[in-house]
C-alpha positions in Angstrom: 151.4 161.8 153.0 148.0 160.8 152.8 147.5 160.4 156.7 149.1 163.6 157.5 146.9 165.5 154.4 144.0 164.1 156.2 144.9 164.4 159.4 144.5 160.3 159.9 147.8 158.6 162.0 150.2 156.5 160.2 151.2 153.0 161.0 154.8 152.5 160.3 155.5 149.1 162.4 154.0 146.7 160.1 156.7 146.2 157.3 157.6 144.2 154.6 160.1 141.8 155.6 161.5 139.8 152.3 163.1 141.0 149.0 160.5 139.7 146.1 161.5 141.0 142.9 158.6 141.4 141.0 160.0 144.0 138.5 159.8 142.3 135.2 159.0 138.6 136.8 156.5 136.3 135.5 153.4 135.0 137.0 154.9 131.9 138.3 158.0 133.7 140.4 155.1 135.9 141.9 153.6 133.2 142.9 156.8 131.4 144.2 158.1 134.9 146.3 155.4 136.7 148.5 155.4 139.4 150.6 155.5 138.6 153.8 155.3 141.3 156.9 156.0 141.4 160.0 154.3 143.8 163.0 151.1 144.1 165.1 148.2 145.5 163.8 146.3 147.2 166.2 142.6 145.2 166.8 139.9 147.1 166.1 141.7 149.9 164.3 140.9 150.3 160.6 143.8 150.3 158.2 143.8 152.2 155.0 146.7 150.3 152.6 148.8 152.1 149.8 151.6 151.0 148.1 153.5 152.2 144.9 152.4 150.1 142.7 149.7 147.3 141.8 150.4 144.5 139.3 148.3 141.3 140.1 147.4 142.6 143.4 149.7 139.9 145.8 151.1 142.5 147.9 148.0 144.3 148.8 146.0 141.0 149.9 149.2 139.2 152.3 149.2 142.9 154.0 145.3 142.8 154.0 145.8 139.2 155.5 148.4 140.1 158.1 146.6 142.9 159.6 143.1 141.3 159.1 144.5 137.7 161.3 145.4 140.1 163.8 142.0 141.8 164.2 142.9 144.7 162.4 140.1 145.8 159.8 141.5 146.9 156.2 138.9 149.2 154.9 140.9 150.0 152.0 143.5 149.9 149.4 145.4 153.0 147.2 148.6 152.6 145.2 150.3 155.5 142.8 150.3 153.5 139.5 149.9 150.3 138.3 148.9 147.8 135.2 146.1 149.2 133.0 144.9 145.2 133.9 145.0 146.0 137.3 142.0 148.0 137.5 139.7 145.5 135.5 140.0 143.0 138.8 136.3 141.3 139.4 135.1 138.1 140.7 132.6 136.4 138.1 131.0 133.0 138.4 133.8 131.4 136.6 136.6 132.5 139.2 136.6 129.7 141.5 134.8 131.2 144.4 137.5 133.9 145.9 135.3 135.1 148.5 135.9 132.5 150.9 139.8 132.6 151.9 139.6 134.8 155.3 141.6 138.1 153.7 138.0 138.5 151.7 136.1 139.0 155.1 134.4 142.4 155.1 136.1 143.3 151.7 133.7 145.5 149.2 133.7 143.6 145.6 131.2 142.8 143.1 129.9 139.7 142.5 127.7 138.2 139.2 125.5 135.4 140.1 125.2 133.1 143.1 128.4 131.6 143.2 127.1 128.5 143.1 129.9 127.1 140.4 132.8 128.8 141.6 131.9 126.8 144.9 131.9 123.7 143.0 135.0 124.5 141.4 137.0 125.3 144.0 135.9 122.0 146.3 136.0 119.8 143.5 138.8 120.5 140.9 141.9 121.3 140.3 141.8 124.7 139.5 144.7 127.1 137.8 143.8 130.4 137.7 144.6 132.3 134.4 145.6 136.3 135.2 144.5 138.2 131.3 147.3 139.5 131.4 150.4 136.5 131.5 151.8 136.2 128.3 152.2 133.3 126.0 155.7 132.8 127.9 154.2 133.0 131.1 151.4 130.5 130.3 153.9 127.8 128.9 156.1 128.0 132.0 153.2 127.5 134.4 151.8 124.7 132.0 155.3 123.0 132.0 155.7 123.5 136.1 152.6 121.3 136.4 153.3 118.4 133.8 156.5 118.4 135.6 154.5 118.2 138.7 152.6 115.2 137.5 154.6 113.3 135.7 153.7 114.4 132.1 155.6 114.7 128.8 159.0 113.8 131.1 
């Protein structure tokens, strides 16, 4: 809809190719089941990506990535609803320094500080990152998947 009200063309052979359940999952299954797609973006061609709804954003960046590793540029991103969360998403100094993974080239965010921190976090720690929005639930599964991982209180 948005292509033809603007008169932009539509892409329709880049798709989703796996089932991930999202509705009502925690953080961890999110993690666990990512979209994945399947199709060639056109290099060169600047994408514009919607999709129905945002939660922690997972969908949106493995399209961005997809299209972006085959030179497509995402210039970007629209959805029809989403988490109230969803709309507070910024990078600080505490992050672990996002910027760096490809998918971020050319993306428009805002940044506080130098990033000089969130560099040495995420090239010298092992960093979890913590979404606001995971429950107490949520939290305890993840913190039990990693002592399980290393061996702790089992």
């Amino acid at each position: 809809m948005l292509g033809r009200q603007f008169g932009w063309p539509a892409d329709n052979g880049i798709v989703q190719i796996n089932i991930v359940a999202h509705t009502g999952a925690d953080g961890f299954s999110r993690l666990a089941r990512q979209a994945r797609f399947d199709g060639d973006a056109k290099a060169g061609k600047s994408y514009l990506l919607t999709d129905d709804f945002v939660g922690q954003g997972g969908t949106l960046a493995n399209l961005r990535s997809h299209i972006m590793s085959r030179g497509g540029n995402v210039v970007g991103a629209t959805v029809l609803t989403g988490k109230p969360h969803s709309a507070m998403l910024a990078l600080d100094e505490y992050s672990g320094n996002l910027t760096r993974p490809p998918y971020m080239k050319g993306a428009n965010y805002r940044i506080s500080g130098d990033l000089t921190n969130t560099d040495n976090v995420m090239n010298n720690t092992f960093w979890i990152g913590v979404q606001p929005a995971l429950s107490k639930e949520m939290l305890e599964f993840a913190a039990n998947k990693i002592e399980g991982c290393l061996g702790v209180n089992g």
